[in-house]
C-alpha positions in Angstrom: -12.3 -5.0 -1.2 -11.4 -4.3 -4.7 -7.4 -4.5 -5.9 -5.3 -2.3 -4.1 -3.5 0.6 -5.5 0.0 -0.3 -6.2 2.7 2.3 -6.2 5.9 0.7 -7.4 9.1 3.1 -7.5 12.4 4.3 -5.8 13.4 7.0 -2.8 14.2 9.8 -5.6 13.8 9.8 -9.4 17.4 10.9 -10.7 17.9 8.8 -13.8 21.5 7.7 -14.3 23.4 7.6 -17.5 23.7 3.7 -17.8 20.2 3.6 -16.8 18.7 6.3 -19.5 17.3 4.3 -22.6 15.0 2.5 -20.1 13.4 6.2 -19.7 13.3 7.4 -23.0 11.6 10.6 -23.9 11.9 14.5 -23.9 11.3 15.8 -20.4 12.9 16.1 -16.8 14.2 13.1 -14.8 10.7 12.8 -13.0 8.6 13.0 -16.3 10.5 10.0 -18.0 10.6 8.2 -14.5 6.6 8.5 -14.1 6.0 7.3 -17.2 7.4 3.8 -16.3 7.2 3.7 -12.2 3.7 4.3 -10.3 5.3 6.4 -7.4 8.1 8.2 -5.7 9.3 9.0 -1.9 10.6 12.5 -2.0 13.4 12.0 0.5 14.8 16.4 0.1 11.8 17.0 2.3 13.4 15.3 5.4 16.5 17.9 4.6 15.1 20.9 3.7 12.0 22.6 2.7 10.7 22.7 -0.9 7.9 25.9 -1.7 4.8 25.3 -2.6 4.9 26.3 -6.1 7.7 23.4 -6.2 5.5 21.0 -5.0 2.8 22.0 -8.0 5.5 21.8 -10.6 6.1 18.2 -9.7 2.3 17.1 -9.4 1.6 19.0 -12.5 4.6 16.7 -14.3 2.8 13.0 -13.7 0.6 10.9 -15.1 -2.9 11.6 -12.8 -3.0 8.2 -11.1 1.3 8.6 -10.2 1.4 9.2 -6.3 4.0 10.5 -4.2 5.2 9.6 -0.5 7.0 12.8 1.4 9.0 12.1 4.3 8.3 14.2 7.0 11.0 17.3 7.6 13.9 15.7 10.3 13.1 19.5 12.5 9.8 17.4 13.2 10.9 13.8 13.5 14.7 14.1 14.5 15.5 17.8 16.6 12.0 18.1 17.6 11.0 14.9 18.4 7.6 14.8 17.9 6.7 17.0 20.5 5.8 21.1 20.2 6.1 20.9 16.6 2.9 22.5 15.7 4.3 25.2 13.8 6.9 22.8 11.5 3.7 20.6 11.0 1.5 23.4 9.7 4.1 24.6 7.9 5.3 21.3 6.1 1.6 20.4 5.2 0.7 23.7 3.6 3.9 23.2 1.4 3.0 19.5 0.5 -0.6 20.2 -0.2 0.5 21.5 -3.4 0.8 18.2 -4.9 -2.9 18.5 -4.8 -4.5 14.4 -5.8 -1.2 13.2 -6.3 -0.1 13.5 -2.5 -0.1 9.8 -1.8 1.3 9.0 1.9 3.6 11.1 4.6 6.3 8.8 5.3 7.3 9.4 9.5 10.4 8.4 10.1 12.0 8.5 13.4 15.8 8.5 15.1 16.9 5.3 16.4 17.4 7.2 19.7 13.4 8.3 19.8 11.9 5.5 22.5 8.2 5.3 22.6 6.3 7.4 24.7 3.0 7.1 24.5 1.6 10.4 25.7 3.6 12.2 23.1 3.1 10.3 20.1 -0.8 10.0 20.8 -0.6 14.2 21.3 1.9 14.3 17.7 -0.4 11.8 16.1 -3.7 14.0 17.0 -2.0 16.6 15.8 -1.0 15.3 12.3 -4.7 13.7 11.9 -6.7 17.0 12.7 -4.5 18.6 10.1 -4.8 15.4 7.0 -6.7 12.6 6.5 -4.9 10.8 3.8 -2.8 7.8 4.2 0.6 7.8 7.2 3.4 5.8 7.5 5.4 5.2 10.4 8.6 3.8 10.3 10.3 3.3 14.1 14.1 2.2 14.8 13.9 2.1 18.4 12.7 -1.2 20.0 10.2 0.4 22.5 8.0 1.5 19.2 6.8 -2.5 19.9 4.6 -1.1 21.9 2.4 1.5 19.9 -0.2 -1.4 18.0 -2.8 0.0 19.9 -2.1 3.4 18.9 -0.7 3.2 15.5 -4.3 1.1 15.1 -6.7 4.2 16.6 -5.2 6.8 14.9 -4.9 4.7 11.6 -1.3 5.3 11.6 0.5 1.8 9.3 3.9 1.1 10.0 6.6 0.4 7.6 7.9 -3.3 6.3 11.9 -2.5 6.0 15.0 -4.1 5.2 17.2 -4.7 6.6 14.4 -4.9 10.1 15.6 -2.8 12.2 13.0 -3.5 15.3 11.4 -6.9 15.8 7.9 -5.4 14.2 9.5 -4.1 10.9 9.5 -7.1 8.7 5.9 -7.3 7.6 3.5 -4.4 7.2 1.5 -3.5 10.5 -0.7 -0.8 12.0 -3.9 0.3 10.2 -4.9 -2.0 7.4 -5.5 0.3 4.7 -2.0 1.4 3.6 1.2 -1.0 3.7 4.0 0.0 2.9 7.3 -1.6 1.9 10.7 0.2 2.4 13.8 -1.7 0.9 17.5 -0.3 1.5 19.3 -2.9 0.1 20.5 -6.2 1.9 23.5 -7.2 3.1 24.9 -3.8 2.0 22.7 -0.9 3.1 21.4 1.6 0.3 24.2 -0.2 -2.0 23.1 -4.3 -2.7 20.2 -4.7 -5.3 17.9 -7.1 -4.6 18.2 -10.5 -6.5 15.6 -12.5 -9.1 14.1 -15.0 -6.4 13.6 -12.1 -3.9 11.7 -9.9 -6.5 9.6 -12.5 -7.7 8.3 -13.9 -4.4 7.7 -9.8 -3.6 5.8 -10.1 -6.5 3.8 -12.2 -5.0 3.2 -11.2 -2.1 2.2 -7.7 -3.3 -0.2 -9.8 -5.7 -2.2 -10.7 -2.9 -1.6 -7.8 -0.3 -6.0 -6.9 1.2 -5.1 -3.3 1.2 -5.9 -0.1 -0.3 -3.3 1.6 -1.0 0.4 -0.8 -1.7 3.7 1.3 -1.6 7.0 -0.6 -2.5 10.0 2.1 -2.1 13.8 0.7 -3.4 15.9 2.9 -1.4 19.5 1.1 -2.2 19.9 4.1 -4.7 24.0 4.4 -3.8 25.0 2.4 -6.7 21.8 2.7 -8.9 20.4 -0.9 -8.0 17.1 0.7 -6.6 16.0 2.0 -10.5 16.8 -1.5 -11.6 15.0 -3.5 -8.7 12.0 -1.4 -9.3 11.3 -2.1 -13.4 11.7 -5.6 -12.1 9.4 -5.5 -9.9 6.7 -3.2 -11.5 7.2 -5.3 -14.8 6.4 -8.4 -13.3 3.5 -7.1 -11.2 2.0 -6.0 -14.9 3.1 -9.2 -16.9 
């Protein structure tokens, strides 16, 4: 296996003032950002949809290898839960095919009140593979979710690494090999604490030596604009 494909970036690309001179350049907020960062999570897909046409404009403002991760609509994941959501799922996918190449990963995430069952994740999961191929993340915050290896394995579903864990499967990539998937929130204060110098570096690391195709590390602790920061770090140590 050759060197995996590292995406390195934040949930969001919204530049903040103190922040600006490290994205200099004419442009939106996601042109300067994907000109430093490798990838994005779109996170406003989980709230509400975003046309087609949208979804263009953005692919059509990177650089050609820049990916993006789109979370999954919550109507799916969250009211629906997982189950008779055909429609939503057709409907998402033909909105999120417009980023054409650039469509990285769908990012799964599911309510900390959604226990496995295994009859309607392997239905939702057939489902979402019959309708795209490319590369799926799951990330579980129910305990039961333990349980779906097998699955997550035979439909090549990976599941997320988070932080703070949340279940005890969450703190190191698992699921199918070919796409792992790191998503940081920010430790001990959720989506506020940045992530310090010796954790970075031994990230770095560790995503140095990842056997994997595909290598997505999302900052997430974007309250207080850490996430931005954390990710330079990290993306300009993985280069040095």
């Amino acid at each position: 296996m050759g060197a995996p494909h590292l995406y390195i970036g934040c949930a969001g690309w919204g530049i903040g003032r103190e922040l600006a001179a490290e994205f200099p350049g004419d442009g939106t907020h996601l042109q300067r950002y994907a000109l430093r960062l490798s990838g994005v999570e779109i996170n406003s897909s989980f709230y509400r949809p975003h046309r087609r046409t949208t979804y263009e404009r953005w692919a059509q403002a990177v650089p050609r290898d820049f990916r993006f991760s789109v979370k999954v609509p919550k109507v799916i994941t969250h009211e629906r839960r997982l189950a008779g959501c055909e429609t939503e799922l057709d409907t998402f996918l033909e909105q999120c095919s417009g980023l054409g190449e650039r469509l990285g990963c769908l990012l799964v995430q599911l309510p900390p009140s959604l226990a496995y069952d295994e009859a309607v994740a392997r239905v939702f999961f057939k489902q979402l593979r019959d309708r795209f191929s490319g590369s799926v993340v799951l990330e579980p915050r129910h305990s039961s979710w333990v349980n779906a290896q097998p699955l997550l394995t035979t439909w090549q579903i990976a599941q997320a690494a988070v932080d703070p864990s949340r279940i005890k499967t969450d703190g190191a990539p698992r699921g199918a090999p070919g796409t792992q998937y790191w998503r940081l929130h920010g430790s001990p204060r959720i989506y506020h604490s940045p992530y310090g110098p010796d954790y970075l570096k031994n990230l770095a690391m560790q995503l140095r030596t990842v056997e994997a195709e595909h290598v997505w590390c999302i900052f997430d602790n974007t309250a207080s604009g850490a996430a931005l920061v954390d990710a330079l770090t990290l993306s300009d140590w993985l280069e040095a």
